[in-house]
VEXDREN-2710 file (C-alpha; in Angstrom, 1 decimal):
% VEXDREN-2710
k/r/px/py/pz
1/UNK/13.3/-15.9/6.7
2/UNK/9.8/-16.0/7.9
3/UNK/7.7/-16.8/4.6
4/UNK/4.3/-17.5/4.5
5/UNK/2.3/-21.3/4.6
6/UNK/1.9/-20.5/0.6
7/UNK/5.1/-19.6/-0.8
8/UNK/7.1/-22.3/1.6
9/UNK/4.2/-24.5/0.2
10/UNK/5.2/-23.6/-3.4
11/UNK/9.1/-24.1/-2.7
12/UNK/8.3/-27.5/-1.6
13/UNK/6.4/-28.7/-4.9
14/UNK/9.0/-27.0/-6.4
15/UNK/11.7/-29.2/-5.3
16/UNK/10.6/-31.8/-7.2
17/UNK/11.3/-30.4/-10.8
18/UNK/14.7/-28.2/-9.6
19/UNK/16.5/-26.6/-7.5
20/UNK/14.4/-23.4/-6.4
21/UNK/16.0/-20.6/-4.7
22/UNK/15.3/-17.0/-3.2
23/UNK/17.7/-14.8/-4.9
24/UNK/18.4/-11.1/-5.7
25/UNK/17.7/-7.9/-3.1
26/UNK/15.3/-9.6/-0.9
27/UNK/17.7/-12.4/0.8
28/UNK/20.3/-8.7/1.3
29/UNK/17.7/-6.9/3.4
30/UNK/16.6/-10.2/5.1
31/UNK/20.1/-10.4/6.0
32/UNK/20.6/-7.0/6.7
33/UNK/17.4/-7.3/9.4
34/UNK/15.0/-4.9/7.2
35/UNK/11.7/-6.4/5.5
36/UNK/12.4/-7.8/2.1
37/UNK/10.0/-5.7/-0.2
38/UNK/10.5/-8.2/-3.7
39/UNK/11.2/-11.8/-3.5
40/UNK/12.6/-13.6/-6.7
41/UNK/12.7/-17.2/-7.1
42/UNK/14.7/-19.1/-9.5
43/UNK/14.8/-22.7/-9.9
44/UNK/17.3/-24.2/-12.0
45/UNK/17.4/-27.6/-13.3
46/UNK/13.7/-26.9/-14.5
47/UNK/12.4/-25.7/-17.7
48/UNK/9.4/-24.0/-18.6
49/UNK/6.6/-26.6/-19.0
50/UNK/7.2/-28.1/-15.5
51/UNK/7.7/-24.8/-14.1
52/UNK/4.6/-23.5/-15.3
53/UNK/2.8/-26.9/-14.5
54/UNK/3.6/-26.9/-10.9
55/UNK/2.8/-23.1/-10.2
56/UNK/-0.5/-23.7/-11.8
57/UNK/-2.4/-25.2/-8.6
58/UNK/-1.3/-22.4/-6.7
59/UNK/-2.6/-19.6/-9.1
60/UNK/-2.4/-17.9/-12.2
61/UNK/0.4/-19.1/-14.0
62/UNK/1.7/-16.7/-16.9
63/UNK/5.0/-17.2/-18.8
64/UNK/5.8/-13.7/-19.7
65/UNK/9.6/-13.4/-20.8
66/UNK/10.3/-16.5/-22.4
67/UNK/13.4/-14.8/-23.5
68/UNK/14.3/-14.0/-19.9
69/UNK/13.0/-17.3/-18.9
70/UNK/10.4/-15.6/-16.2
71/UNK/7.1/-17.0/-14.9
72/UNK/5.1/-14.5/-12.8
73/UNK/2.2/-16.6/-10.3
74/UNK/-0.7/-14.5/-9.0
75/UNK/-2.2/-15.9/-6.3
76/UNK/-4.8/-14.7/-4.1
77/UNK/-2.8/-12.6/-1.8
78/UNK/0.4/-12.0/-3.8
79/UNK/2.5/-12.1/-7.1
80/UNK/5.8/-13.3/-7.2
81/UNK/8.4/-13.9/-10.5
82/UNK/9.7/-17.2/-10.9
83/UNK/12.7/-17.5/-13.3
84/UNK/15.9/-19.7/-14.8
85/UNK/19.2/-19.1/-14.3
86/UNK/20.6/-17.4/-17.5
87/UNK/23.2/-16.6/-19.0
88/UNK/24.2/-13.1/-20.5
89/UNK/26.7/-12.5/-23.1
90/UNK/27.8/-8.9/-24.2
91/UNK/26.9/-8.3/-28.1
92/UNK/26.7/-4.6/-28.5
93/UNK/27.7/-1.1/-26.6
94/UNK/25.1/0.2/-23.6
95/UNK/23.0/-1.5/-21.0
96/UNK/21.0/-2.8/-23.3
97/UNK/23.7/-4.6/-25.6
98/UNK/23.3/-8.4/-24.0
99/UNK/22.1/-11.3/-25.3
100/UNK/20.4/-13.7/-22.5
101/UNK/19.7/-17.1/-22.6
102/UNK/17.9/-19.5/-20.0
103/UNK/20.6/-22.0/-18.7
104/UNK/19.0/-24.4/-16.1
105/UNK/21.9/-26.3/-16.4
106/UNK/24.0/-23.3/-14.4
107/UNK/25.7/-24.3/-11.0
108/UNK/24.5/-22.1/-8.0
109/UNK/28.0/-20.5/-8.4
110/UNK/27.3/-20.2/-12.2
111/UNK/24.1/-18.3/-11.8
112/UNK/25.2/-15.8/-9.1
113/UNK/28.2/-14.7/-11.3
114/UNK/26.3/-12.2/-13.4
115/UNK/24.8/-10.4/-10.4
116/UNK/26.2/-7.1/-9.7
117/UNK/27.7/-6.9/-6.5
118/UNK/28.6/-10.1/-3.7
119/UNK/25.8/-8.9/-1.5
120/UNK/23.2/-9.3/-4.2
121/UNK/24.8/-12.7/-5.1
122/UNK/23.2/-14.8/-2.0
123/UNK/20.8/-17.2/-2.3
124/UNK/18.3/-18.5/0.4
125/UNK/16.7/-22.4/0.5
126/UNK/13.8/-21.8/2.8
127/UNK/13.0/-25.6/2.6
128/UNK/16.2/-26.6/4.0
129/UNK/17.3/-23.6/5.8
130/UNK/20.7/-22.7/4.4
131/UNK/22.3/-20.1/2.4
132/UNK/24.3/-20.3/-0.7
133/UNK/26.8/-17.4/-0.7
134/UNK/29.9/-18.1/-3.3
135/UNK/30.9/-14.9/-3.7
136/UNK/31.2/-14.3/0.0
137/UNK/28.4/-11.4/0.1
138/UNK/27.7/-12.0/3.7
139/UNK/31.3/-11.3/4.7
140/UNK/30.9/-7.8/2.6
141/UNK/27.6/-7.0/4.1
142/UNK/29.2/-7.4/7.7
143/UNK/32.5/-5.0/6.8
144/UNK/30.1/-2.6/4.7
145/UNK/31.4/-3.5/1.8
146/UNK/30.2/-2.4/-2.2
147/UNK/32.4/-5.2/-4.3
148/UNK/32.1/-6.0/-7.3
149/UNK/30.9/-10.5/-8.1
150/UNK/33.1/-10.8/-11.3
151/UNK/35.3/-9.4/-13.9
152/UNK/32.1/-9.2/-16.2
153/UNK/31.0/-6.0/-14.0
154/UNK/32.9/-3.6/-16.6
155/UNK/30.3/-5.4/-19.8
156/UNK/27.2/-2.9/-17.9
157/UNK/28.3/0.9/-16.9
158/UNK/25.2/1.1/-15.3
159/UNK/26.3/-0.9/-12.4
160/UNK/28.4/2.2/-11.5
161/UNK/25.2/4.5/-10.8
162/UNK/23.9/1.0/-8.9
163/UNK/26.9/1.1/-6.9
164/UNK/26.0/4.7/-5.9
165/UNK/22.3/3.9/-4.8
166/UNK/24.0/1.4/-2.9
167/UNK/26.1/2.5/-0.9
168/UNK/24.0/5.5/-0.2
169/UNK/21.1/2.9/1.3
170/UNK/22.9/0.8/2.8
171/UNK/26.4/2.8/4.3
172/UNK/28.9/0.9/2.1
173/UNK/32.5/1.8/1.1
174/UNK/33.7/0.9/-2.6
175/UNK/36.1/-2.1/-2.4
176/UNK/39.5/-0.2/-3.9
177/UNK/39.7/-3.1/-6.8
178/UNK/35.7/-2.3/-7.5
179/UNK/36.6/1.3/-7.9
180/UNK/39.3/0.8/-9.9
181/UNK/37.4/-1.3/-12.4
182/UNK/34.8/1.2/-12.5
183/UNK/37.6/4.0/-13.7
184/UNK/38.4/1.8/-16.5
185/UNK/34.7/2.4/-17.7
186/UNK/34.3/6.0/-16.9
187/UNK/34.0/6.6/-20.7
188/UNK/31.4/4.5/-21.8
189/UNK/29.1/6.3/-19.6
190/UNK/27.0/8.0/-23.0
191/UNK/25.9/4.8/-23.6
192/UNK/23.3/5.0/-20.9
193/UNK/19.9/5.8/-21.9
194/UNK/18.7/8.8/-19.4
195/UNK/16.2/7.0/-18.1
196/UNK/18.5/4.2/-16.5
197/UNK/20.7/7.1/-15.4
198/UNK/17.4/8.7/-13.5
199/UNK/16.5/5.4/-12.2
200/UNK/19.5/5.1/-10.3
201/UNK/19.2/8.7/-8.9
202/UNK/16.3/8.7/-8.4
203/UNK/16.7/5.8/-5.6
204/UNK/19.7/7.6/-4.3
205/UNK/17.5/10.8/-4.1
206/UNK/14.3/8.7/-2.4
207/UNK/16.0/5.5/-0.7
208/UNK/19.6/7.1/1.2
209/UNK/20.2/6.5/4.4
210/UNK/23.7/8.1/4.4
211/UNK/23.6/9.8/0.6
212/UNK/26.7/11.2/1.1
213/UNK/28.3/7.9/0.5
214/UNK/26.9/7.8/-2.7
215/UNK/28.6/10.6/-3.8
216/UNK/31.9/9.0/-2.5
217/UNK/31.2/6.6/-4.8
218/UNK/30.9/8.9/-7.9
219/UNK/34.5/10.6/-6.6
220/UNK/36.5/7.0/-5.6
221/UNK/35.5/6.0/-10.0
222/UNK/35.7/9.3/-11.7
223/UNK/32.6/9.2/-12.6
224/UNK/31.7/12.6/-10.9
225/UNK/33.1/14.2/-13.7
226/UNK/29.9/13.0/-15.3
227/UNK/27.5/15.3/-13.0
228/UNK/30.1/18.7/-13.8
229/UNK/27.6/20.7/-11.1
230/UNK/28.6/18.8/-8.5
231/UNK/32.5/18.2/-9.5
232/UNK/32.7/21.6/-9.7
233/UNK/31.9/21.9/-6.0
234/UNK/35.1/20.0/-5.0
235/UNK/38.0/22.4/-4.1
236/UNK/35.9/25.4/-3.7
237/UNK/37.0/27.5/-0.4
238/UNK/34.6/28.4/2.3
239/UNK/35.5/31.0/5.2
240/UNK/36.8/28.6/7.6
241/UNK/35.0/30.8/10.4
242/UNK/31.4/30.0/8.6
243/UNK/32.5/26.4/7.0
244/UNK/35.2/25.0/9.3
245/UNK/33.6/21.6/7.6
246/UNK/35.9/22.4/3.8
247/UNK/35.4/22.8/0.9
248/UNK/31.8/23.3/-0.8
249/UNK/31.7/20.1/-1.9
250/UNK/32.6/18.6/1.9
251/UNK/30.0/20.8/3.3
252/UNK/27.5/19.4/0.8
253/UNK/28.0/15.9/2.1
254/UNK/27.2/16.8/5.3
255/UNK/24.4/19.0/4.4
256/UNK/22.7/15.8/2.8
257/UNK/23.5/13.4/5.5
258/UNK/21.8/15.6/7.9
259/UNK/18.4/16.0/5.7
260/UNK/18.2/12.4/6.2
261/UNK/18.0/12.7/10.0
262/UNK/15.2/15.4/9.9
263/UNK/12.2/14.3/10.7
264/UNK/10.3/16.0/7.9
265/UNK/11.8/13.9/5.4
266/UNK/11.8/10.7/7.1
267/UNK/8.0/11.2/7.7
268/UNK/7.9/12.5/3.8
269/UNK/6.5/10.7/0.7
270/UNK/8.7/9.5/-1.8
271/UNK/7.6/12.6/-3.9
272/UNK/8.8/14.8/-1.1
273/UNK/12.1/13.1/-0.5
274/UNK/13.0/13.3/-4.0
275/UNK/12.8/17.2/-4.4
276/UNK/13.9/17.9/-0.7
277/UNK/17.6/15.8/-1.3
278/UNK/17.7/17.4/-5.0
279/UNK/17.4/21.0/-3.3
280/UNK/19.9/20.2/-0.7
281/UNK/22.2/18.5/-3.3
282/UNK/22.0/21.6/-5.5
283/UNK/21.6/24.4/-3.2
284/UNK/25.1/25.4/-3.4
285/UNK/25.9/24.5/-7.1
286/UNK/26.3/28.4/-7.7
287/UNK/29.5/28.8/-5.1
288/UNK/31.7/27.5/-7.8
289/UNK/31.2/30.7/-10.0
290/UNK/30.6/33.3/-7.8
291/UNK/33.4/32.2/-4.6
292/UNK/35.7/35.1/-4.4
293/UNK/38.2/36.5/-1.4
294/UNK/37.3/40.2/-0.5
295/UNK/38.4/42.0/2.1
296/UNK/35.8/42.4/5.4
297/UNK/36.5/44.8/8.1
298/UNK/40.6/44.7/7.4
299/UNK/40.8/41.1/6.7
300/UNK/40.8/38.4/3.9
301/UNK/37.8/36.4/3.2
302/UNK/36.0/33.8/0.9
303/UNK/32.5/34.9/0.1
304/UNK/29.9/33.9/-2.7
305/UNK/27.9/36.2/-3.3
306/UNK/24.4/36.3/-5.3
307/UNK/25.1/32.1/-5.9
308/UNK/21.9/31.3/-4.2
309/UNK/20.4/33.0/-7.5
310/UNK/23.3/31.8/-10.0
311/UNK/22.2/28.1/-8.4
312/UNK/18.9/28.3/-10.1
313/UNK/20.1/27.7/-13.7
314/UNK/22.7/25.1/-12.6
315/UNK/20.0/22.9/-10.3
316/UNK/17.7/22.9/-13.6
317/UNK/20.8/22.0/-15.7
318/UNK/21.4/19.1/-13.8
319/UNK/18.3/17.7/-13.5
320/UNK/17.8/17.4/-16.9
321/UNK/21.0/15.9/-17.2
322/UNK/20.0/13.2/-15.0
323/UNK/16.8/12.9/-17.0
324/UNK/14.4/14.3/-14.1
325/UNK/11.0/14.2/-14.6
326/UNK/10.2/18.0/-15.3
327/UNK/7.7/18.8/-12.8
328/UNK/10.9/18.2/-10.5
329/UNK/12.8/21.3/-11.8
330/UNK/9.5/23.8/-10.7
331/UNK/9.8/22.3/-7.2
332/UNK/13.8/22.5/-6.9
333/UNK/15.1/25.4/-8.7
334/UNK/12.7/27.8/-6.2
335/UNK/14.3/26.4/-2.9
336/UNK/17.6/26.7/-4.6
337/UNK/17.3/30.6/-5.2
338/UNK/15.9/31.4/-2.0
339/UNK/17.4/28.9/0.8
340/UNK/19.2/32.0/1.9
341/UNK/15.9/33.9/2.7
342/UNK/16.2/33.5/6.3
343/UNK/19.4/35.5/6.3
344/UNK/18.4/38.7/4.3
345/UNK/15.8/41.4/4.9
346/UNK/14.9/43.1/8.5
347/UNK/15.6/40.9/11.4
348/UNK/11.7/40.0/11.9
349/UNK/9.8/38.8/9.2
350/UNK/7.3/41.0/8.2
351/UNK/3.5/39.4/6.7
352/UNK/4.5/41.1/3.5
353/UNK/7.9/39.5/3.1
354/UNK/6.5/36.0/3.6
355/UNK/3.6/36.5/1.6
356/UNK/5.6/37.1/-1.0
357/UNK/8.0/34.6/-0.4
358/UNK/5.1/31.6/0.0
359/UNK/4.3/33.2/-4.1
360/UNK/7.8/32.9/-5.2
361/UNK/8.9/29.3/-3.9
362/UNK/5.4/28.0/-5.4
363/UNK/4.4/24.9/-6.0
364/UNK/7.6/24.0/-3.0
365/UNK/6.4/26.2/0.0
366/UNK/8.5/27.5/3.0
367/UNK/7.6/24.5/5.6
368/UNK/9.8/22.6/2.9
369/UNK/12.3/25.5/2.3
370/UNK/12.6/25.9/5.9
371/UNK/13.9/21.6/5.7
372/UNK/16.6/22.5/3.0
373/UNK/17.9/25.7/5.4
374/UNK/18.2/23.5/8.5
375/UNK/20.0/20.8/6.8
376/UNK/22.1/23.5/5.1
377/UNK/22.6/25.0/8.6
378/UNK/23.5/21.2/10.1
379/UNK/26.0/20.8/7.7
380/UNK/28.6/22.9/8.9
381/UNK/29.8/20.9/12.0
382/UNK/30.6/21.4/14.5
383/UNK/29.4/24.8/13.9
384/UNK/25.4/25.3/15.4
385/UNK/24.6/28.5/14.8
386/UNK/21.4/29.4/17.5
387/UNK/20.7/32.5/15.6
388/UNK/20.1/30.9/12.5
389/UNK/18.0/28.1/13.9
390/UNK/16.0/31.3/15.6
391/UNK/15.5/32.6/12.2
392/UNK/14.5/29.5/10.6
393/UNK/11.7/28.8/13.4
394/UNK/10.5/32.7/13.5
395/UNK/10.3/32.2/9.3
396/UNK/8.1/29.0/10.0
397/UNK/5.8/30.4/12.7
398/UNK/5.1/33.8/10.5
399/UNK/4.1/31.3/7.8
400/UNK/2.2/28.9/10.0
401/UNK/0.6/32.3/11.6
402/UNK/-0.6/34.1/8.1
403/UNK/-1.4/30.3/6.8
404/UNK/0.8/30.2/3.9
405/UNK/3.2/27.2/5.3
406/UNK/2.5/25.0/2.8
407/UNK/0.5/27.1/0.2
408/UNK/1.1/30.4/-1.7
409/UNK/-1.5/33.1/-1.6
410/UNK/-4.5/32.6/-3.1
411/UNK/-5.4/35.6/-5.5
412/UNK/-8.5/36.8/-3.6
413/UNK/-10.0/39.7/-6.7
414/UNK/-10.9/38.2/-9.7
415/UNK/-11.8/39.2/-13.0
416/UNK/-15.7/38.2/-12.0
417/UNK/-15.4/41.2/-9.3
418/UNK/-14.8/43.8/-12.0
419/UNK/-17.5/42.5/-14.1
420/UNK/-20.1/42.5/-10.9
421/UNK/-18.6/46.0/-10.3
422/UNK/-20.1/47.0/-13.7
423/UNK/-16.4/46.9/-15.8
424/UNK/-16.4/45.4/-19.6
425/UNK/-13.7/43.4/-20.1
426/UNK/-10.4/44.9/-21.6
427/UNK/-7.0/45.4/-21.7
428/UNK/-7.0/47.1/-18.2
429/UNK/-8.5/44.2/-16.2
430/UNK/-4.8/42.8/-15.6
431/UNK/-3.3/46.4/-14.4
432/UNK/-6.4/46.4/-11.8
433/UNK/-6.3/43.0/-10.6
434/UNK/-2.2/43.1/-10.3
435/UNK/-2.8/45.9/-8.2
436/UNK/-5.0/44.4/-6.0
437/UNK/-3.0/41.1/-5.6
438/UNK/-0.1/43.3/-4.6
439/UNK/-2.4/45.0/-2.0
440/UNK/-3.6/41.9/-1.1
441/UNK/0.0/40.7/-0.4
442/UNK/0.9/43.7/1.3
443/UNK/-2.2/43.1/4.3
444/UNK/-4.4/45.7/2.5
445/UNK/-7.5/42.6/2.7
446/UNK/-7.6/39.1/3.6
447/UNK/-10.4/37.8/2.7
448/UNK/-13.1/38.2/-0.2
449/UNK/-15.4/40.4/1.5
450/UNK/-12.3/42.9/2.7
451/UNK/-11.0/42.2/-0.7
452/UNK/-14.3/43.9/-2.6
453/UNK/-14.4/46.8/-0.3
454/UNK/-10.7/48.0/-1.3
455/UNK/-11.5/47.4/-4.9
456/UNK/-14.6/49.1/-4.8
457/UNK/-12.4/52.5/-3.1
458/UNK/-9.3/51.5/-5.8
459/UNK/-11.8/52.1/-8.7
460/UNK/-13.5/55.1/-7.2
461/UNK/-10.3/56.6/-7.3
462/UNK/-9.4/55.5/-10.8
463/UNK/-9.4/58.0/-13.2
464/UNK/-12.1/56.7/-16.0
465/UNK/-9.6/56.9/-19.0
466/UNK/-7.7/53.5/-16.6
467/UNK/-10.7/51.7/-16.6
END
């Protein structure tokens, strides 16, 4: 691992007081060949006195968990934590029900057992060069493997949701003995705090490189019966002519592992990323109630309709479940109801429709509802349908054309027209300045000036009673 002249400087005063070690997520990635973002350090055989006396050359020296046994150093270019080896013993139900104790006494065995899963059990010497791996993580990184470091696993239900992020990052399968031991926990799941449970989510949502694996996860434990909108996706028919894929469930996976691919969300902010995989994950949540099997032209078939619209409630359901942040739900329940757009309506988009579509999807607009459709439409393989990739590019080039891509309308008469116009201000201000809106929407005007003129005819014709 290629650290910098201070930290390797650091490692080597810290020798003389301990055993110091890189630990945690950063020595996975390194392994793994990406960038390590967080590097922890813990030194055992130390104790906090000598550990904050040699850091204290180097920088700013803080002990600031001495019940966690952390140190954090700010130097002039970065910050890194320093900690003890510790051990945890369960006292009480939740995540939160452990009792921790600094033990710089632990073996490097000793210390890696309370870590989560064998690949985040590894531990790097950059001194000497070598790697300390007793739970065999490097082996399960080079299978793909998600397993679970000891039997204590079951003592924090939250490493079930971890699990999911996981695998979803990093394309890892469940070992069968890890998913088994996460069944046996399925029902302390309530003892989560919602904000843990979003936390975990909320890296699936941002962080996946193949999310649908993720949601493997979630099925191989049981713990899918947590999330009921997306269980409830599993079994549901599709018209094997439209879904040759499966079920809804099945054509969900793929729909999210193909956003993932799409430019626009690899190039998106995290922000972005979150409500575009929420959407796509959601978009179908109202097939469950609405799947039926009517007869078409002489023949049997599955259809659901109106659950684009019945998928709006369900999306904002869920996304409080998981304890969203509520700005989320404005953003997501819109491309739910109207990721079908593209497929009702004339077969040309006329300025009208998108105008009014741009106002209905806001503050999401149709460049990102246009993302959710393709993936939706890429997740039906190996079904491509040409026509619907036509009607998803002539939907994004009306937009682009009219300049509502990424905006709604702006409302061009306001309430400071009527007044220059001579009006008082009353009840009636609102009928006029609807109307004009819908004019406005409609290509009466497009732009203030335009916009003046038509209201200045509107009211001429107005009888004087409506003003």
């Amino acid at each position: 691992m290629q650290l910098s002249d201070q930290l390797l400087a650091i490692f080597r005063a810290l020798r003389a007081i301990g055993r110091p070690r890189l630990v945690g997520g950063g020595v996975r990635d390194w392994l793994l060949g990406l960038d390590p973002k967080d590097l922890d350090i813990e030194v055992a055989g130390a104790d906090f006195e000598s550990l904050v006396r040699v850091l204290a050359p180097f920088g700013d020296a803080d002990l600031v968990g001495r019940s966690f046994g952390v140190v954090k150093l700010r130097t002039a270019g970065a910050e890194y934590d320093f900690s003890l080896p510790r051990r945890e013993s369960k006292t009480g139900a939740g995540h939160r029900g452990f009792a921790v104790a600094p033990d710089p006494t632990l073996s490097d065995a000793e210390a890696a057992a309370r870590r989560d899963f064998t690949i985040n059990a590894i531990a790097y010497d950059p001194v000497a060069g070598t790697i300390i791996d007793p739970y065999n993580g490097r082996a399960d990184l080079q299978t793909k493997t998600l397993r679970h470091t000891s039997a204590a696993f079951v003592e924090d239900p939250l490493r079930v949701l971890r699990g999911m992020q996981l695998a979803a990052r990093f394309d890892l399968t469940l070992a069968p003995e890890t998913a088994a031991l996460c069944r046996s926990i399925s029902g302390t799941f309530h003892e989560l705090p919602v904000e843990r449970i979003w936390g975990e989510w909320d890296k699936w949502a941002v962080k996946s490189h193949v999310p649908s694996k993720g949601i493997a996860v979630l099925e191989q434990t049981g713990w899918l019966a947590h999330f009921p909108e997306i269980d409830a996706m599993a079994g549901v028919p599709q018209e094997p002519e439209w879904h040759p894929e499966g079920d809804v469930l099945a054509h969900t996976k793929y729909c999210l592992d193909a956003l993932v691919r799409l430019p626009e969300w690899l190039q998106g902010d995290p922000l972005r990323r979150r409500y575009l995989m929420l959407a796509v994950l959601a978009h179908d949540f109202g097939k469950p109630s609405t799947t039926t099997r009517v007869e078409r032209r002489g023949t049997l078939r599955w259809t659901s309709p109106g659950h684009e619209e019945a998928g709006g409630p369900l999306a904002e359901t869920f996304l409080r479940r998981i304890g969203a942040p509520l700005q989320l739900l404005d953003w997501v329940r819109p491309l739910v109801v109207h990721h079908l757009a593209h497929h009702h309506g004339q077969a040309e988009f006329t300025d009208s429709a998108v105008r009014r579509l741009a106002r209905k999807l806001a503050p999401a607009t149709i460049d990102e509802l246009c993302v959710v459709m393709k993936a939706d439409d890429l997740g039906r393989p190996p079904l491509l349908s040409p026509d619907t990739g036509f009607r998803i590019s002539a939907l994004r080039a009306k937009a682009h054309a009219l300049a509502v891509q990424d905006c709604a309308p702006r409302q061009l008469m306001l309430g400071r027209h009527l007044l220059e116009l001579g009006l008082q201000p009353g009840p009636g201000f609102k009928t006029i300045l609807d109307t004009a809106f819908e004019a406005q929407l409609e290509g009466a005007f497009a732009d203030e000036a335009s916009g003046r003129k038509w209201l200045e005819d509107y009211l001429r014709k107005l009888p004087t009673g409506q003003m």
